[in-house]
N, CA, C and O of each residue as an XYZ file, in Angstrom:
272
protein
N      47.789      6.222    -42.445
C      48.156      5.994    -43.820
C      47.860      4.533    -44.166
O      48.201      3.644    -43.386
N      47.284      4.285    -45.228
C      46.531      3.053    -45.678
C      47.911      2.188    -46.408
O      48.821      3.005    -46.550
N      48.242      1.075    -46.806
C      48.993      0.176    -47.431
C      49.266      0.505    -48.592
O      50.385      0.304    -49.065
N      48.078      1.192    -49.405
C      47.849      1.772    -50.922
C      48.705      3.009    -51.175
O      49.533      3.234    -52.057
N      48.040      4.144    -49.602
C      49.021      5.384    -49.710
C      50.470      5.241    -49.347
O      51.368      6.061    -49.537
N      50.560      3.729    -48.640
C      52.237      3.589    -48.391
C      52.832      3.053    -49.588
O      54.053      3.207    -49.577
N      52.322      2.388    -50.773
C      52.900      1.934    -51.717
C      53.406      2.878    -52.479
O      54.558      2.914    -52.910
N      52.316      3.870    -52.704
C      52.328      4.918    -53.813
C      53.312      6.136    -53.149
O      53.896      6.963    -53.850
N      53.362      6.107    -52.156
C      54.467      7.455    -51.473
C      56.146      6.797    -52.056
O      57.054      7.335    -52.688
N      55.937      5.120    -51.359
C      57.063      4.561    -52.094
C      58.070      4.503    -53.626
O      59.254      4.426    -53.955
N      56.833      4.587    -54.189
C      57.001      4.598    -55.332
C      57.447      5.874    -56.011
O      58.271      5.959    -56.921
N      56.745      6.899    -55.400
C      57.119      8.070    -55.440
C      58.366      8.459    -55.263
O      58.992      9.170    -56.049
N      58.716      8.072    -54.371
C      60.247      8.056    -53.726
C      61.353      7.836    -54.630
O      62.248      8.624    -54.937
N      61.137      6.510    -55.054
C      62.025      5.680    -56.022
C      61.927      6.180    -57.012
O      62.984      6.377    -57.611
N      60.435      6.695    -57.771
C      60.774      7.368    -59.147
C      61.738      8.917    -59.072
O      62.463      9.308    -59.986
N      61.486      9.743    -57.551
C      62.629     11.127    -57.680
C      63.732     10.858    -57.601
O      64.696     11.555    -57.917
N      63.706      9.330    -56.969
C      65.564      8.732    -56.788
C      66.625      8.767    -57.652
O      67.762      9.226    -57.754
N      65.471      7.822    -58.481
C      66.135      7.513    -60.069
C      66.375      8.887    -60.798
O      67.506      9.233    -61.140
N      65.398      9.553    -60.990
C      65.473     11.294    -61.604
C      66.614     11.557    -61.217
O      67.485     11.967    -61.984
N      66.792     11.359    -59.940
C      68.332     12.825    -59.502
C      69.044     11.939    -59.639
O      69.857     12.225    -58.760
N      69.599     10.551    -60.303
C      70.784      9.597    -60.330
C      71.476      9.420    -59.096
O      72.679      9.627    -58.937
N      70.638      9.012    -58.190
C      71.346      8.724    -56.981
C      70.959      7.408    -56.703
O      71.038      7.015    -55.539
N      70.663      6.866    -57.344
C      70.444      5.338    -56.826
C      71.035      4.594    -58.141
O      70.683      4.996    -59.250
N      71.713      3.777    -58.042
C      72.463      2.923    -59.102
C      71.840      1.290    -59.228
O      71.689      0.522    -58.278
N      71.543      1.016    -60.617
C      71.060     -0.155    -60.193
C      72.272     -1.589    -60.474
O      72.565     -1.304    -61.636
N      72.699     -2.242    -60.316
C      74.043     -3.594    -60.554
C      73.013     -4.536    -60.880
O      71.866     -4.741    -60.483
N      74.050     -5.224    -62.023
C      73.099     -6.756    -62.329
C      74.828     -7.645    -61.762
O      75.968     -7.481    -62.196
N      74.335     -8.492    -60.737
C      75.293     -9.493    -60.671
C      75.045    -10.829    -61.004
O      74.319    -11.436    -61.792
N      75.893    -11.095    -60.138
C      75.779    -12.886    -60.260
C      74.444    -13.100    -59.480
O      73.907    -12.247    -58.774
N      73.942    -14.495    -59.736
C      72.579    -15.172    -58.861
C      73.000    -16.503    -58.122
O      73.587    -17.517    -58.501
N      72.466    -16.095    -56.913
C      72.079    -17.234    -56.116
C      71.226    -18.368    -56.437
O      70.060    -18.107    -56.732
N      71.616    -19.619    -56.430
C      70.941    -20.809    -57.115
C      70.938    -21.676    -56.119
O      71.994    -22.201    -55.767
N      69.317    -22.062    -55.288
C      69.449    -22.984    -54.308
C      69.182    -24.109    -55.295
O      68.280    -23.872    -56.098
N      69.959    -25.611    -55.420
C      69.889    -26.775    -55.994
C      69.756    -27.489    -54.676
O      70.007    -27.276    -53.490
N      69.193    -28.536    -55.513
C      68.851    -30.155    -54.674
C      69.196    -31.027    -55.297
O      68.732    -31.247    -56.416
N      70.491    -32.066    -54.497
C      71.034    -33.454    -55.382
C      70.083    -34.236    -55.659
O      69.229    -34.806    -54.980
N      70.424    -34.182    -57.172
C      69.545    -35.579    -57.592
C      69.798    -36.987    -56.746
O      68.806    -37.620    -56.387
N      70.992    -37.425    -56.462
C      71.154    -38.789    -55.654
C      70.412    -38.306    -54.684
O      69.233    -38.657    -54.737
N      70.862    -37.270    -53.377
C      70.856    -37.433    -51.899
C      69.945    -36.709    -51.385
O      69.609    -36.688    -50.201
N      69.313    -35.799    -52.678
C      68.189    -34.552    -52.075
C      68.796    -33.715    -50.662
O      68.165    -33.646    -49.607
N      70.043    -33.155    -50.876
C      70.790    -32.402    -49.346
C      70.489    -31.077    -50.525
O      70.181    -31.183    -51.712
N      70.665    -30.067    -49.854
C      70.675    -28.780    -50.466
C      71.887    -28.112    -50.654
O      72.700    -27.949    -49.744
N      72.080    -27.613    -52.109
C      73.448    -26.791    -52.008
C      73.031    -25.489    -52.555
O      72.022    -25.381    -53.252
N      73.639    -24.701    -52.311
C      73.779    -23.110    -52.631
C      75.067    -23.242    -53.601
O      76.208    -23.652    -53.389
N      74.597    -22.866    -54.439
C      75.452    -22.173    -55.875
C      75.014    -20.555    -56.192
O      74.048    -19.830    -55.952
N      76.586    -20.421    -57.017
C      76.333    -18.999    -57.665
C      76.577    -18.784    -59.305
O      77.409    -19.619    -59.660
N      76.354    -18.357    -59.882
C      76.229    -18.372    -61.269
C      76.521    -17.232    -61.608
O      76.503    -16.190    -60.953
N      76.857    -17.468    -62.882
C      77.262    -15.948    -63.376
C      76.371    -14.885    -64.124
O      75.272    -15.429    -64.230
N      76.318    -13.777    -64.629
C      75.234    -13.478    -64.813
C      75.114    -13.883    -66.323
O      76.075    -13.661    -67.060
N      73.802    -14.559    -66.892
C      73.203    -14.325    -67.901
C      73.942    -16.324    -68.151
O      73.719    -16.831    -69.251
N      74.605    -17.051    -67.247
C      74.498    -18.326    -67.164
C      72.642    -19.373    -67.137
O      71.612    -19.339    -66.465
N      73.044    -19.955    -68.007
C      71.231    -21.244    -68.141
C      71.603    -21.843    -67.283
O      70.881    -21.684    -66.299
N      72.759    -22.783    -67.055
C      73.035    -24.156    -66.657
C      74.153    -23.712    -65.731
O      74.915    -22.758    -65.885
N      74.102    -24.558    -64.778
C      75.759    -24.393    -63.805
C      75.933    -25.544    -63.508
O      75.052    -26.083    -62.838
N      77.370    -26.481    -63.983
C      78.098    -27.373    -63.611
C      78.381    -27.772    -61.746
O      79.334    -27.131    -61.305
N      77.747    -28.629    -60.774
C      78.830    -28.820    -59.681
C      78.111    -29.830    -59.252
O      77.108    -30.448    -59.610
N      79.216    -29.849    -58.011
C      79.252    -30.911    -57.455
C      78.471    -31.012    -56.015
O      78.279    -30.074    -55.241
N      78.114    -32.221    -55.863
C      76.787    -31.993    -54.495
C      77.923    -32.000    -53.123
O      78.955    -32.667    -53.194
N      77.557    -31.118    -51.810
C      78.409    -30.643    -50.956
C      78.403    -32.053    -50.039
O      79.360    -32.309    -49.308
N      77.474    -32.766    -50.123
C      77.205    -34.312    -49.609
C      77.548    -35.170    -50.082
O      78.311    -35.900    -49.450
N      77.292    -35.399    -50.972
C      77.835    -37.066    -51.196
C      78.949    -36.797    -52.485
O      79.739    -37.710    -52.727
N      79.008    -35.502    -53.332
C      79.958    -35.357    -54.261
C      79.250    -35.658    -56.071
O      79.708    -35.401    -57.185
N      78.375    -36.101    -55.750
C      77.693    -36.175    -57.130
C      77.577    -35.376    -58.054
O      76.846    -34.425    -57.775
N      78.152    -35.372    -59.401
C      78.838    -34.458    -60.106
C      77.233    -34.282    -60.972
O      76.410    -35.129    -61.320
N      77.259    -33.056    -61.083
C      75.484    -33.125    -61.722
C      75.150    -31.192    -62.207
O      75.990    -30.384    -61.811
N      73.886    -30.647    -63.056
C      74.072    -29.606    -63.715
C      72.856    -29.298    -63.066
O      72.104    -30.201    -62.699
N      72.425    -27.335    -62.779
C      71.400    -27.296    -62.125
C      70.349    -27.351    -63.715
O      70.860    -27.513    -64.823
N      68.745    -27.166    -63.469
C      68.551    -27.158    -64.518
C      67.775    -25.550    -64.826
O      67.430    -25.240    -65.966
């Protein structure tokens, strides 16, 4: 089976899934990897859904700052 016929069997799949309502789809919250503007350390934030901007604080040095 070629990559093409594995896509399309896939797909197949997922479209009878959806038909018989057995697969549910959730919109949640998102994962937001940020980088401090002062210290460049990495933080993981979560946001809410349908949030632009998220308020916090850097897990390193504390620098109070917005993702963009």
């Amino acid at each position: 089976m070629s990559k093409q016929e594995m896509r399309e069997e896939a797909d197949r799949l997922i479209r009878e899934a959806m038909a018989r309502k057995t697969v549910v789809v959730k919109q949640g919250n998102t994962r937001i990897e940020a980088v401090c503007g002062k210290c460049g350390a990495p933080n993981r934030l979560q946001a809410e859904k349908g949030a632009r901007r998220v308020k916090f604080a850097c897990k390193e040095c504390g620098h109070k700052q917005e993702t963009l």
